[in-house]
C-alpha positions as CSV (number, residue, x, y, z in Angstrom):
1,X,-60.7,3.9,41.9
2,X,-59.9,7.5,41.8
3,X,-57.1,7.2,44.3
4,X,-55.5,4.3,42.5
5,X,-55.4,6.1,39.2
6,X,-53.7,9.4,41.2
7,X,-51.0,6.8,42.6
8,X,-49.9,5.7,39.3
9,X,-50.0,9.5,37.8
10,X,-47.6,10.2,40.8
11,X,-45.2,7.8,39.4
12,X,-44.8,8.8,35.8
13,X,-42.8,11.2,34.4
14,X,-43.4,15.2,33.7
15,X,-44.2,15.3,30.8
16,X,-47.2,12.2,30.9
17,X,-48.6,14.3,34.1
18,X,-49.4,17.1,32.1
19,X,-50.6,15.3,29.1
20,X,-53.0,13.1,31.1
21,X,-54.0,16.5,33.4
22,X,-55.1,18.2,30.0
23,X,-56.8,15.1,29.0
24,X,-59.2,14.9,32.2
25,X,-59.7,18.9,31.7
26,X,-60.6,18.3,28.0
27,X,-58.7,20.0,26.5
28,X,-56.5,19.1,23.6
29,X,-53.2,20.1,24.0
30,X,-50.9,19.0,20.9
31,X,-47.6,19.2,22.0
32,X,-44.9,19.9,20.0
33,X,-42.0,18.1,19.5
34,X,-39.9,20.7,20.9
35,X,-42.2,21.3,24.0
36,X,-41.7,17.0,24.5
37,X,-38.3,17.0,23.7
38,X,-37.6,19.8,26.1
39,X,-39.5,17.8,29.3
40,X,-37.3,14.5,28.4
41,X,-33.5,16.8,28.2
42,X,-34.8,18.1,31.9
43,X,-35.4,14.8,32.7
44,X,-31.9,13.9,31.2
45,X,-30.2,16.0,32.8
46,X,-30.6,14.3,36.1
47,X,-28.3,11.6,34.4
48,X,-24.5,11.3,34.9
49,X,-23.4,14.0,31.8
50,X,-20.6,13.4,28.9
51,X,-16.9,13.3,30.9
52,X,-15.1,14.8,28.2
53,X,-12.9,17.5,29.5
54,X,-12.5,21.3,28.4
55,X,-9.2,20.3,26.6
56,X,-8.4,16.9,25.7
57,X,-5.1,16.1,27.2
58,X,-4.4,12.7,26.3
59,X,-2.1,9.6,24.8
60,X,-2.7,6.5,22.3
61,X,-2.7,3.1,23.1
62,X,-2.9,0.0,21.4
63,X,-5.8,-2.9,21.9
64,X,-3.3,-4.8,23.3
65,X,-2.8,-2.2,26.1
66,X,-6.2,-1.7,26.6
67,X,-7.0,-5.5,26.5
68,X,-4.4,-6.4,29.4
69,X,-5.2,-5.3,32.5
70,X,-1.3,-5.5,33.5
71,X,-0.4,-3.3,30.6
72,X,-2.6,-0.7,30.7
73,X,-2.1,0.0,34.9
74,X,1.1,1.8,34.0
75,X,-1.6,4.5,31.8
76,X,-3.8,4.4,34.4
77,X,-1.2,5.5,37.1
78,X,-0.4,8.4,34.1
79,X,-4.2,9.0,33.6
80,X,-4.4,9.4,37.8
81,X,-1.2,11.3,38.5
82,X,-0.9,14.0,35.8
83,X,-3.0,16.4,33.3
84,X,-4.1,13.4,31.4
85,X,-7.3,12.9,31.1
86,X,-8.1,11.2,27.9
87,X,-7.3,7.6,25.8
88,X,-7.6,7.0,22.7
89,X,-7.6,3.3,21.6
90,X,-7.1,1.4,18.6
91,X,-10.1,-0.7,17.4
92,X,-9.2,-1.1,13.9
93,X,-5.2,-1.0,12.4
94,X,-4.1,-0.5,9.1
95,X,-3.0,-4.2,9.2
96,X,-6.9,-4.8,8.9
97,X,-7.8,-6.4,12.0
98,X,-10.9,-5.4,14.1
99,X,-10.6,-5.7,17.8
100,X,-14.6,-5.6,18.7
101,X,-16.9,-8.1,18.2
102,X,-20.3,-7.1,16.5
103,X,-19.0,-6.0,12.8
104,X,-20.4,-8.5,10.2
105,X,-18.1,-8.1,7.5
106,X,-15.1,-8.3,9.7
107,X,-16.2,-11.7,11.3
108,X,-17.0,-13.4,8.0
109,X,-13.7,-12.4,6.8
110,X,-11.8,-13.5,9.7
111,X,-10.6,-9.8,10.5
112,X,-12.0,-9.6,13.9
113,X,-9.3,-10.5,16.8
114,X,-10.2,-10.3,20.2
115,X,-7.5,-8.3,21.9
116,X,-10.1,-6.2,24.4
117,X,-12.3,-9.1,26.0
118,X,-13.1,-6.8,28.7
119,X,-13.3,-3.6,26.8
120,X,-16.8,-2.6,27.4
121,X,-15.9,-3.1,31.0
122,X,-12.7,-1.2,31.3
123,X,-14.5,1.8,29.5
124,X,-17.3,2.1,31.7
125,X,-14.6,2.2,34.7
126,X,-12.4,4.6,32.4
127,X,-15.7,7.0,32.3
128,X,-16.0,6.7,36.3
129,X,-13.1,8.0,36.7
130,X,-13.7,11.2,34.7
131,X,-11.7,9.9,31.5
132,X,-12.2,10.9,27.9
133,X,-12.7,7.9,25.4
134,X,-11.9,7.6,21.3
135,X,-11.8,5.0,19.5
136,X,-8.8,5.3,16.1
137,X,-10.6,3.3,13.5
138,X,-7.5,3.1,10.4
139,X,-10.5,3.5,7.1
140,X,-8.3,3.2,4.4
141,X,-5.1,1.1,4.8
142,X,-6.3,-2.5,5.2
143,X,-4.5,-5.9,4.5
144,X,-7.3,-8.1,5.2
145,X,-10.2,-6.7,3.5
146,X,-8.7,-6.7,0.1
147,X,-7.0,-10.4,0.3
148,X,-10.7,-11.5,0.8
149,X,-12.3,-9.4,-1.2
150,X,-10.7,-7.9,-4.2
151,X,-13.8,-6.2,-5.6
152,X,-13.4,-3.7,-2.2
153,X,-9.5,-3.3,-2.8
154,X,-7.6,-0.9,-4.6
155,X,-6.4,-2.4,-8.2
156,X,-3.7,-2.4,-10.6
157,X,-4.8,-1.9,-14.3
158,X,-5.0,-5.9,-15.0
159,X,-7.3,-5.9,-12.1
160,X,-4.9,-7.6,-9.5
161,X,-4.7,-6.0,-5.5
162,X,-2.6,-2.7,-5.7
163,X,0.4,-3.2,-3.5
164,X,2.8,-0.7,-2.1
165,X,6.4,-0.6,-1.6
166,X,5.8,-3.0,1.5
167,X,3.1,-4.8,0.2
168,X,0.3,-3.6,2.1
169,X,-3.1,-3.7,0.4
170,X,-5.6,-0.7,0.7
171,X,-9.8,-0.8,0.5
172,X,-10.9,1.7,-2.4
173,X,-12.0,4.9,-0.8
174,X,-14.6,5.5,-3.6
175,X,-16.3,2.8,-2.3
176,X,-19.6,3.2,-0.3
177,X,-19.9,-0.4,1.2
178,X,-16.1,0.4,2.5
179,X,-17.3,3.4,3.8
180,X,-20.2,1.1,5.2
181,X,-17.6,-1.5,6.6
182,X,-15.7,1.9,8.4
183,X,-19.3,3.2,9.6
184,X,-20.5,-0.3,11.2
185,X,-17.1,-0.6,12.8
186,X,-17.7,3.0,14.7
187,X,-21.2,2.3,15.5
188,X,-20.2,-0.9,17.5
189,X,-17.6,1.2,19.0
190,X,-20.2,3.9,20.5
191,X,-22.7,1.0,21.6
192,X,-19.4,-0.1,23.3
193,X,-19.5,3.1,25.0
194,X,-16.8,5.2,23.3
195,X,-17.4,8.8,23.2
196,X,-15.6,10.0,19.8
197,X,-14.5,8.5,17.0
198,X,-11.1,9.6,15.2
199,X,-10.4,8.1,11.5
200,X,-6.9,7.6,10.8
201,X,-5.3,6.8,7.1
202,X,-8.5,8.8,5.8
203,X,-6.2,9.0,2.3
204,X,-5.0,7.2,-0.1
205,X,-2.0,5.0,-0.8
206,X,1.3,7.4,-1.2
207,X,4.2,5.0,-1.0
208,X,5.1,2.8,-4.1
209,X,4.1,3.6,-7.9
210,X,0.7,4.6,-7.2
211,X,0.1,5.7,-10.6
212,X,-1.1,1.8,-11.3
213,X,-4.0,3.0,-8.6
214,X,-7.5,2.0,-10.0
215,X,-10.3,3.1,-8.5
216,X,-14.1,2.2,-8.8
217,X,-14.3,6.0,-9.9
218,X,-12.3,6.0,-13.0
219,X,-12.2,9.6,-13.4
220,X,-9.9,9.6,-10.1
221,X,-7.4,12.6,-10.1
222,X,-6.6,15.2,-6.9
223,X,-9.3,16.7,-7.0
224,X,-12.4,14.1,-7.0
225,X,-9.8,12.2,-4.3
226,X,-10.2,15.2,-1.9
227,X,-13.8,15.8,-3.1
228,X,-14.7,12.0,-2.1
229,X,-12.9,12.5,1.5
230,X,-15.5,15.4,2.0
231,X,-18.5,13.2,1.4
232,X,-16.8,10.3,3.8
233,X,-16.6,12.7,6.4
234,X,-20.1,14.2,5.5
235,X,-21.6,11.2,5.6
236,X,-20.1,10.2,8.5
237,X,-21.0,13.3,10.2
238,X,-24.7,13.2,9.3
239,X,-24.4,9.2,10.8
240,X,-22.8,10.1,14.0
241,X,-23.7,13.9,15.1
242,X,-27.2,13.0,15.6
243,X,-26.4,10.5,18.0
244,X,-23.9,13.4,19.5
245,X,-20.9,11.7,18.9
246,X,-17.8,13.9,18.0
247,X,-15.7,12.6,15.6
248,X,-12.0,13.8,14.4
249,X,-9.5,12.9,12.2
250,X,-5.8,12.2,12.3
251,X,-3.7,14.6,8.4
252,X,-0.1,14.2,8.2
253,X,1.6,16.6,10.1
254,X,2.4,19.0,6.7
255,X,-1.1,19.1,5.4
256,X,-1.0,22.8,7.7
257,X,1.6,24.1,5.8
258,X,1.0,23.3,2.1
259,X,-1.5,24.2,-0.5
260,X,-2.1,21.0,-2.3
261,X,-2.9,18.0,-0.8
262,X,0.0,16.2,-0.7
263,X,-1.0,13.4,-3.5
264,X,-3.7,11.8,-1.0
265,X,-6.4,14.1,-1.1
266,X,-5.4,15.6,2.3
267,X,-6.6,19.2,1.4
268,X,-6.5,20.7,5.4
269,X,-8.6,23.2,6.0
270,X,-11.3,21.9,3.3
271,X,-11.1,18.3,5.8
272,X,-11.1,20.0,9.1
273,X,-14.5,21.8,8.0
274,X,-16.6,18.6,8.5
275,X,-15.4,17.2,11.8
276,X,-15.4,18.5,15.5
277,X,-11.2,17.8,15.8
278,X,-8.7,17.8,13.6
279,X,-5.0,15.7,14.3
280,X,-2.4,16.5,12.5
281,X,0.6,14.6,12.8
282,X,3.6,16.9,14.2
283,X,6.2,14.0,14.8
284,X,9.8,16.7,14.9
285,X,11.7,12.7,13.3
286,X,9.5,13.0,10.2
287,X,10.1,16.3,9.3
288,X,12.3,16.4,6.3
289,X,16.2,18.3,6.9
290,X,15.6,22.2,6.4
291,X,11.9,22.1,6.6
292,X,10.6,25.4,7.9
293,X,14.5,26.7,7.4
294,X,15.2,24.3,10.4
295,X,18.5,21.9,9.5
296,X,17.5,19.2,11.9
297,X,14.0,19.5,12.7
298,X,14.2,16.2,14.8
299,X,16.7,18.3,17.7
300,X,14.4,21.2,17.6
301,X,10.9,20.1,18.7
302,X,9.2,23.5,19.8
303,X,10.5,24.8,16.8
304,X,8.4,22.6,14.3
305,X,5.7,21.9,16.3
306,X,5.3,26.3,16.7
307,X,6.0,26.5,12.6
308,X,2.8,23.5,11.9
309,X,0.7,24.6,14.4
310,X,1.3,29.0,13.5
311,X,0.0,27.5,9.7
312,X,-2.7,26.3,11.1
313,X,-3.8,29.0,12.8
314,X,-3.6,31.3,9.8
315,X,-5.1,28.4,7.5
316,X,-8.0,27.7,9.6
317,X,-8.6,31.0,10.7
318,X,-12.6,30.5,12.9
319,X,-12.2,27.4,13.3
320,X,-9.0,27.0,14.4
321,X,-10.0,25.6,17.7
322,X,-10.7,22.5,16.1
323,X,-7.1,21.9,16.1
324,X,-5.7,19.0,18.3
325,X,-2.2,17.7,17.0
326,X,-0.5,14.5,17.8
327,X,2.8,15.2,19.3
328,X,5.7,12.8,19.9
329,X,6.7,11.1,23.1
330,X,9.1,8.8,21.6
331,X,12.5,8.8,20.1
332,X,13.4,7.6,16.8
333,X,16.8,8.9,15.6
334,X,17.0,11.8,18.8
335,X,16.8,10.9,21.8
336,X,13.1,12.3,23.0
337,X,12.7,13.1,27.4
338,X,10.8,15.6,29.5
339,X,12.2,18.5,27.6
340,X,11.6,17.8,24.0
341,X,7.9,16.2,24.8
342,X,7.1,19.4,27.1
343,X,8.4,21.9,24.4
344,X,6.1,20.5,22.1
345,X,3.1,21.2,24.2
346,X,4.8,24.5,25.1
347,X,4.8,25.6,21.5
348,X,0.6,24.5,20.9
349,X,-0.1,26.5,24.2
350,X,2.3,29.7,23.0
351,X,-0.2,29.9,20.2
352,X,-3.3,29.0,22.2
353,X,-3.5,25.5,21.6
354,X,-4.9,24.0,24.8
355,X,-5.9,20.4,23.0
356,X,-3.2,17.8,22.2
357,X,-2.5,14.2,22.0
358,X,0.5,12.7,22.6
359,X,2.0,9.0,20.2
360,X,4.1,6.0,21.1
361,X,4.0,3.0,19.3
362,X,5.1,0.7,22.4
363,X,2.7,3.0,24.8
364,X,5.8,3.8,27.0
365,X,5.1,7.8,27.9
366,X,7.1,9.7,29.9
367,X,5.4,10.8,33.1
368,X,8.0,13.6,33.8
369,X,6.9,15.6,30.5
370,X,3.4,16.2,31.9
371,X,2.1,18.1,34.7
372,X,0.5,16.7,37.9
373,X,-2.9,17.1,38.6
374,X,-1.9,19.9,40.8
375,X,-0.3,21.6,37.8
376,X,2.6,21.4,38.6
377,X,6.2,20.2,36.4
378,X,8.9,18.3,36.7
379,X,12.1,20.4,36.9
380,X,13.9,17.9,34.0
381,X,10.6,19.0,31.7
382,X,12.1,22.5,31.9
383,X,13.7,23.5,28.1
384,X,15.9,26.0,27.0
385,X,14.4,29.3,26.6
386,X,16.9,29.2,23.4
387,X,14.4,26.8,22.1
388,X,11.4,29.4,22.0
389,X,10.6,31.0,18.9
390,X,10.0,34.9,18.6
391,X,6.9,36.0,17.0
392,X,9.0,38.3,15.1
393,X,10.8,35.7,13.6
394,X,7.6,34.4,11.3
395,X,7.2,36.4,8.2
396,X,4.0,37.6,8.2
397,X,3.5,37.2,12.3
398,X,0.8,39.4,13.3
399,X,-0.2,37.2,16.5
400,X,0.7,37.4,19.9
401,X,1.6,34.5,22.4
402,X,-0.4,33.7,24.9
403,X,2.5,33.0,26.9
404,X,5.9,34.0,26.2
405,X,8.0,31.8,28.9
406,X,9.2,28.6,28.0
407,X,8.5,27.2,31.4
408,X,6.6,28.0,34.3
């Protein structure tokens, strides 16, 4: 009888052994919490650990990438030929749809698509292979949500869905069962097995007469707006920490440079405080003619990227390596190749920026721009040293590159 009970000790964990040990000595041994929770982390740590990478290198692609497995080999050949190591896919877009299954409100509403069949799948091999996962989940923008139910929607004063200048609809970010919606969305997504979770179009509506706004908070000005972003993000934060899930969010690209916030309740640094990784959007083609002094920002990518990301170091001081911007890998109005995507890196790691992500809308990313997994470049990524901004040429520049060549 003895011997049968010592065979079964010998196949439970640490942690029982010693309970059941101090038992049969009687003695009474209240373990702590922290003394159990530190024998199951040992025991943890014989599992296969998180894959995300020191810096997050890494490029956007849409559900319909991600769902066909002839679309997405081209980014898998980029994921396992160059410094790549990370995807971030869309499971929600700000024209409403929801490309997982599992989300109540989106299936009763007809909002759910099924792009990514296989998605759970294709992760799981994605994480074999040593590659980072995000899921973008658009909170605000919606043009589903609001059709079918206008109570959630943004309003006009008569009560009718607010519509902007293209006639898209957004979800009222006072509202906690939209924050709810957002929330169940990014839970199904880390079930899923997606390791972060990045919010885009956490603002509110900036094109069209926006003044005809009504909120459920009718007190709305700039500063509850940017007050109410801070509790999203708290909340979400207090939702998704504990279950150690990172979560970042995507700030137009001048929210670094400005003191206000912009009319959308984008206040930077005041965002950035709540989240593990912040993404602003430096795309050189939307930066207005003579920003930062520049006459065509669009032709001179290290330039604007070095201005937005030198404000952000000075703006966010501590915890400025929370900073990973999206850059641009396409070409809307210059024509965008090795150089001007490289330059832009170049200018984050000139002011120690080691985290980026790079954007293209058709998923198309030039393989040439980025290193191999060797390290090394592609002579047609080598820029002008012309390009390079001096330190000295920042008023107020106190800081010194961490690397002063414009290629290596």
């Amino acid at each position: 009888m003895i011997s049968h009970w010592i065979r079964m000790l010998r196949e439970q964990p640490l942690h029982i052994k010693l309970a059941v040990l101090a038992l049969v000595a009687g003695i009474f041994v209240p373990l702590s919490v922290y003394t159990v929770r530190s024998f199951v982390e040992d025991e943890k740590l014989e599992a296969p650990k998180s894959v995300k990478p020191e810096f997050v290198r890494g490029v956007h692609i849409t559900c319909w990438v991600a769902g066909s497995k002839k679309s997405r080999a081209k980014i898998d050949q980029l994921l396992d030929e160059t410094e790549l190591n990370s995807v971030v896919i869309a499971i929600k877009e700000y024209q409403g749809e929801v490309y997982i299954s599992g989300v109540e409100l989106a299936e009763k509403n007809k909002a759910f698509v099924n792009a990514m069949p296989d998605i759970k799948e294709y992760l799981a091999e994605l994480k074999s292979r040593g590659i980072y996962t995000i899921a973008r989940v658009v909170v605000f923008k919606d043009k589903i949500i609001p059709k079918k139910r206008p109570d959630l929607a943004v309003r006009t004063p008569d009560g009718e869905v607010w519509r902007d200048r293209s006639g898209n609809t957004w979800v009222d970010p006072y509202n906690k069962e939209v924050w709810e919606y957002i929330f169940s969305i990014s839970e199904q997504a880390v079930k899923l097995g997606f390791q972060e979770i990045q919010f885009d179009y956490i603002r509110y509506p900036s094109d069209g007469n926006t003044k005809l706004c009504r909120y459920s908070y009718a007190n709305h000005n700039s500063s509850s707006a940017a007050h109410n972003l801070d509790q999203f993000l708290d909340a979400a934060a207090k939702r998704f920490k504990p279950m150690g899930v990172p979560i970042s969010i995507d700030v137009f690209g001048l929210t670094p440079s400005v003191p206000h916030d912009m009319g959308i309740g984008q206040k930077f640094a005041q965002m950035t405080q709540w989240v593990d990784f912040v993404s602003p959007m430096v795309y050189p083609s939307h930066y207005a003619r003579g920003e930062y002094g520049i006459p065509e920002p669009n032709s001179e990518p290290y330039k604007v990227v070095y201005h937005t990301m030198f404000d952000a170091l000075k703006k966010l001081g501590p915890i400025h390596n929370r900073m990973r911007p999206y850059l641009q890998d396409f070409s809307l109005g210059h024509k965008y190749g090795p150089q001007e995507v490289r330059a832009q890196i170049q200018a984050c790691e000139d002011l120690g920026f080691k985290e980026w992500l790079m954007w293209n809308a058709s998923c198309n990313y030039t393989k040439n721009a980025y290193r191999t997994k060797d390290g090394k470049l592609h002579a047609t990524a080598e820029f002008p040293k012309s390009w390079v901004i001096k330190i000295s040429t920042i008023t107020g520049a106190s800081l010194t590159p961490t690397n002063k060549k414009a290629q290596d």
